[in-house]
N, C-alpha and C positions, 0 to 999 in steps of 0.2 A: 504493500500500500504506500502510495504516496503521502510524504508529512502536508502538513499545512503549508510549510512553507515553500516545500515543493510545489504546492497546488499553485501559490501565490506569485511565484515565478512563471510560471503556465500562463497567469493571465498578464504577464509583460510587462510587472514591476519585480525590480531585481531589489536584493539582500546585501545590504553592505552594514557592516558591524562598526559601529560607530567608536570603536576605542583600540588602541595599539599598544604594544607592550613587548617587551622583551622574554620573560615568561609566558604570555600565549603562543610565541613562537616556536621557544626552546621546545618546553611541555608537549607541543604536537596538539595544542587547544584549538588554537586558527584554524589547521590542518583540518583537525575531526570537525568544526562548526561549517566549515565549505560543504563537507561531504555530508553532512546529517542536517544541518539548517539552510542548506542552499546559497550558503555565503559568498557571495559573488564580487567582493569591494572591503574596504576601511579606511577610515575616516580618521585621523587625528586632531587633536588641537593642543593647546598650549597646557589648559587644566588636565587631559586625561596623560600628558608625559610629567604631568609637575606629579600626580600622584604615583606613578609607575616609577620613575626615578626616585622618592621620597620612601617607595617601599622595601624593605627587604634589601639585599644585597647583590642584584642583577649588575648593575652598573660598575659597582667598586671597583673590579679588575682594571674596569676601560678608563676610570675618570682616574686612578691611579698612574696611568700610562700618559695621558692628555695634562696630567699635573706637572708633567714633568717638563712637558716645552709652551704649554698654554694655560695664561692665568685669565683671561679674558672670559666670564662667566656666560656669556651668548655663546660663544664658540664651543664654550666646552660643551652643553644643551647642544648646539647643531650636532656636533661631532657624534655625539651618544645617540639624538634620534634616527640620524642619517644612516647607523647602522642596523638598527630596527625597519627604517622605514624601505631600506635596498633589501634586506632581506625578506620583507611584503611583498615586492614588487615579484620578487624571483619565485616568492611561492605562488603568487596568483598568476603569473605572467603566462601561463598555460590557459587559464581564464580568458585570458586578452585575447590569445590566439585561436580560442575557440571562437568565442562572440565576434572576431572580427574588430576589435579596440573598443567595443560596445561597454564591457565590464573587464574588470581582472586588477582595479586601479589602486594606489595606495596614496592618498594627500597628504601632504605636508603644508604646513601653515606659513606662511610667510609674519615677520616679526610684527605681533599686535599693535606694537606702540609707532607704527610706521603708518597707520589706519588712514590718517589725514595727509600721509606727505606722497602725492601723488608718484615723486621721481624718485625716492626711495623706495616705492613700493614695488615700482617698475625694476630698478635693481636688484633688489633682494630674490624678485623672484624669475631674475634671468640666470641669479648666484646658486639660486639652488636646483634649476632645471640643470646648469652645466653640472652639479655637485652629482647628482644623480641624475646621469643621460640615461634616461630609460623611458619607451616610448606609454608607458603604465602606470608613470608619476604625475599626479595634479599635483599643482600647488594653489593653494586655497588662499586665493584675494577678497576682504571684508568688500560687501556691496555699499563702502562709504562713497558720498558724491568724488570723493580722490580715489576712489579705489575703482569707480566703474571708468573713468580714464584710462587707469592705467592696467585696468583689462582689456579694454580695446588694444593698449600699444602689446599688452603680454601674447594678446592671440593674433596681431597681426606679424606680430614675430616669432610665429607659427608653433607657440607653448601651448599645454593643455591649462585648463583653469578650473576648477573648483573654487564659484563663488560661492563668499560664505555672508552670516548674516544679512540676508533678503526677509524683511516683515512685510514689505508693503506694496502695492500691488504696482505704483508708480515707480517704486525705484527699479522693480520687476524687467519690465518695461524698458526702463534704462538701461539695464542688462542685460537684454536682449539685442538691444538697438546697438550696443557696443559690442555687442561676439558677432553681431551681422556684420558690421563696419571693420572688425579686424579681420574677418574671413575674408571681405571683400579687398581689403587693402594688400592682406597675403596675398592673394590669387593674384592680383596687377601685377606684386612684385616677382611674380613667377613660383610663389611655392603652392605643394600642394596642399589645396585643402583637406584632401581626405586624410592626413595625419595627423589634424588639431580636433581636441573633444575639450568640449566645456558642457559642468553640469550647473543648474542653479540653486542653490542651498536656500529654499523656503522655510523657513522656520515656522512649527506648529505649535507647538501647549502653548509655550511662552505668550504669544497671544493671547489665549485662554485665560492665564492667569492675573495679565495685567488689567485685561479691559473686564474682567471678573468683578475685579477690584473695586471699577469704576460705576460698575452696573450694580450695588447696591442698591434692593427694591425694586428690581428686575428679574427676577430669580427664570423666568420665561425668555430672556435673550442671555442667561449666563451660560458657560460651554459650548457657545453655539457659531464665535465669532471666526476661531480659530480655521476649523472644517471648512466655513465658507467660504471664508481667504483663501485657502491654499485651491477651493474648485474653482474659482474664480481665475486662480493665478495660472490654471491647466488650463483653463477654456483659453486666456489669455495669449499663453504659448503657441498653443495648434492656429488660431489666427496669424500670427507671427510666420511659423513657420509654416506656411501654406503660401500661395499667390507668385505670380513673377517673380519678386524680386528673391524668394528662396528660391526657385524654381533653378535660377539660372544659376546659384550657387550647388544645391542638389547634384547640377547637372556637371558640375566638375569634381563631384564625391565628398561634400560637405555633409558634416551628418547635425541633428539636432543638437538642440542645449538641453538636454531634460531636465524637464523637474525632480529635483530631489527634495523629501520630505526630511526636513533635521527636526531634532530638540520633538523626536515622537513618543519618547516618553509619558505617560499620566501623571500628572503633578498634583492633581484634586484627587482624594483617594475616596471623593462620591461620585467619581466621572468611571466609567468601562477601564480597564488597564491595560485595555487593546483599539480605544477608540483610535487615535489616532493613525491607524494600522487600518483599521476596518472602513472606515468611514473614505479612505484616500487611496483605492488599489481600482486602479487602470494600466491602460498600456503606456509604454515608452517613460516610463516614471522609476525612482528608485525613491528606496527609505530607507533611512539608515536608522539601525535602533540602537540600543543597550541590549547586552545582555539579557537582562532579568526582562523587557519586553519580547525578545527572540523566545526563550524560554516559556511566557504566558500564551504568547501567540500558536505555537506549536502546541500546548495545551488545548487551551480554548477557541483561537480564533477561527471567524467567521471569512471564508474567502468567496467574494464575490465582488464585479464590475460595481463600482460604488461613484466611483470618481465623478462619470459624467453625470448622475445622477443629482436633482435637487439644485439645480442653475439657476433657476426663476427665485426657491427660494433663497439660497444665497445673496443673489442680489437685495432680495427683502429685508431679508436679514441685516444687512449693511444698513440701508433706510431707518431700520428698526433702533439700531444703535446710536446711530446719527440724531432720531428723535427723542432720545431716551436723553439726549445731552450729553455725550460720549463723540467724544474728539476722534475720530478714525485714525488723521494724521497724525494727531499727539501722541496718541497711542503706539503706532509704528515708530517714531521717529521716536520715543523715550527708548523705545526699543532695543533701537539700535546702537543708540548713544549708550547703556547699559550694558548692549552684550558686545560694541567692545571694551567695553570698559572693565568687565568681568574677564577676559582674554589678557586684558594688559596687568589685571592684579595676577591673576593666574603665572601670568611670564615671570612677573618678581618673586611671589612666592617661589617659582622653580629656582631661578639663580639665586633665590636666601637657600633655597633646599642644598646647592648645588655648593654654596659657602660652606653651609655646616657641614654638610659629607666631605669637602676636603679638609676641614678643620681636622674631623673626628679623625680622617685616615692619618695627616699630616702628625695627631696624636698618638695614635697607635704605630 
């Protein structure tokens, strides 16, 4: 029998495990979630290496060795993920090659606190494409107004991109408009399209929880904001990429930007602890979960075309919220200012992690 999440790839959203670690790998963890969850992708960012490097004693050998000619506390975090995140690449890279570069991908985050400096943004993540030349590495650019720039320049310079932090359906939009515009810019300059993928990192609970907040005495539009956005932000895409002017990009081997559902966890523990899973599986879409939702969903979940489902009321929904006296835009835009903001504490925390573990070694 097929699992659930076998089924759920069937219907043409793929399985990427939202966290990286140097013991999933070793252990044969990653390995066995491919094979038994349908694991098709992983995701990292700055909070889940600041916890993986902070645990246990994976690290110590390398950041001992890296002690010895590098005191620069970023570098030594690259150094340490970059080994992790090459060794992803190599396991899923058969992935890659099956799907056609469709799946098989492993992201690395370019530096949080770079969110606003458009031309920093742009080097950083030409520094880590060259670091790891592998054609199954995203690097993940925040969908900050500087940061959908310098995706247009990352993919007209024929890199793959994982945008990350996308709340709002307008900056969406933006980010679309910028992978069409560097797809088109590469093409002029002679390269091929068909070797650049970009996905769009839609963020879902998070939503949920903020505009929750705001809907006190609304109990009839709470949990409901999230789900709409992200069908909203699908219908959005297929117009996008549909009409001439993809057409003729198509037509030199351009593939889509898909949507990818982040942050699908359940954060309200009175909401399903699969909603966001169930409520959002259509085709040409990815979700990236946690564990412990990989886990409930292969349990309990419900697999079924849901996506395109509920568009009229979506829309309403938004209307609904808007007359409730709930800021849509505030709401997105707190959003985002937020989750980089929580990225850039994440990164300190790891280089404080990354002090006191050479302290303690330096001790010992």
């Amino acid at each position: 029998m097929k699992t659930r999440l076998q089924e759920l790839s069937e219907h043409g959203q793929s399985v990427w495990l939202d966290y990286l670690s140097r013991s999933i790998l070793k252990s044969g963890k990653l390995a066995a979630m491919m094979d038994r969850d349908a694991v098709v992708g992983v995701t990292s960012n700055p909070t889940i290496f600041q916890k993986a490097i902070a645990e246990g004693d994976n690290y110590d050998a390398q950041l001992k060795q890296l002690l010895e000619h590098e005191d620069d506390g970023k570098e030594i975090f690259l150094a340490l993920s970059a080994v992790d995140v090459e060794e992803g690449c190599d396991l899923l890279r058969p992935v890659w090659d099956r799907t056609g570069g469709l799946d098989g991908y492993v992201s690395w985050e370019v530096d949080p606190t770079l969110a606003d400096d458009r031309d920093a943004t742009i080097a950083e993540a030409a520094r880590l494409h060259a670091w790891i030349d592998k054609p199954n590495l995203y690097v993940k650019i925040p969908a900050t107004a500087a940061g959908v720039e310098a995706i247009e320049e990352t993919i007209a310079a024929g890199h793959n991109v994982n945008v990350t932090l996308i709340f709002s359906l307008q900056r969406h939009e933006e980010v679309m408009e910028a992978y069409l515009r560097g797809l088109e810019r590469f093409a002029e300059a002679g390269g091929d399209v068909s070797t650049v993928h970009s996905v769009a990192s839609f963020f879902v609970s998070r939503v949920d929880t903020e505009a929750d907040r705001r809907l006190e005495g609304h109990p009839d539009l709470q949990g409901k904001l999230a789900v709409a956005n992200a069908k909203l932000a699908y219908r959005n895409y297929e117009r996008v990429f549909s009409g001439d002017r993809w057409e003729t990009l198509a037509a030199k081997g351009a593939h889509t930007q898909r949507c990818l559902w982040a942050s699908t966890s359940t954060k309200n523990p009175a909401y399903r602890d699969v909603l966001y899973v169930e409520e959002l599986i259509g085709p040409d879409t990815v979700n990236t979960m946690p564990e412990e939702t990989i886990i409930a969903f292969q349990d309990h979940g419900v697999v079924a075309d849901t996506l395109k489902q509920g568009i009229d009321e979506a829309h309403a929904l938004l209307d609904a919220v808007r007359d409730a006296g709930v800021d849509y835009d505030d709401v997105t835009w707190t959003l985002e200012r937020e989750g980089v903001q929580k990225f850039v504490d994440s990164f300190d925390e790891l280089l404080a992690g990354i002090r006191e573990k050479r302290a303690a070694l330096a001790a010992a």
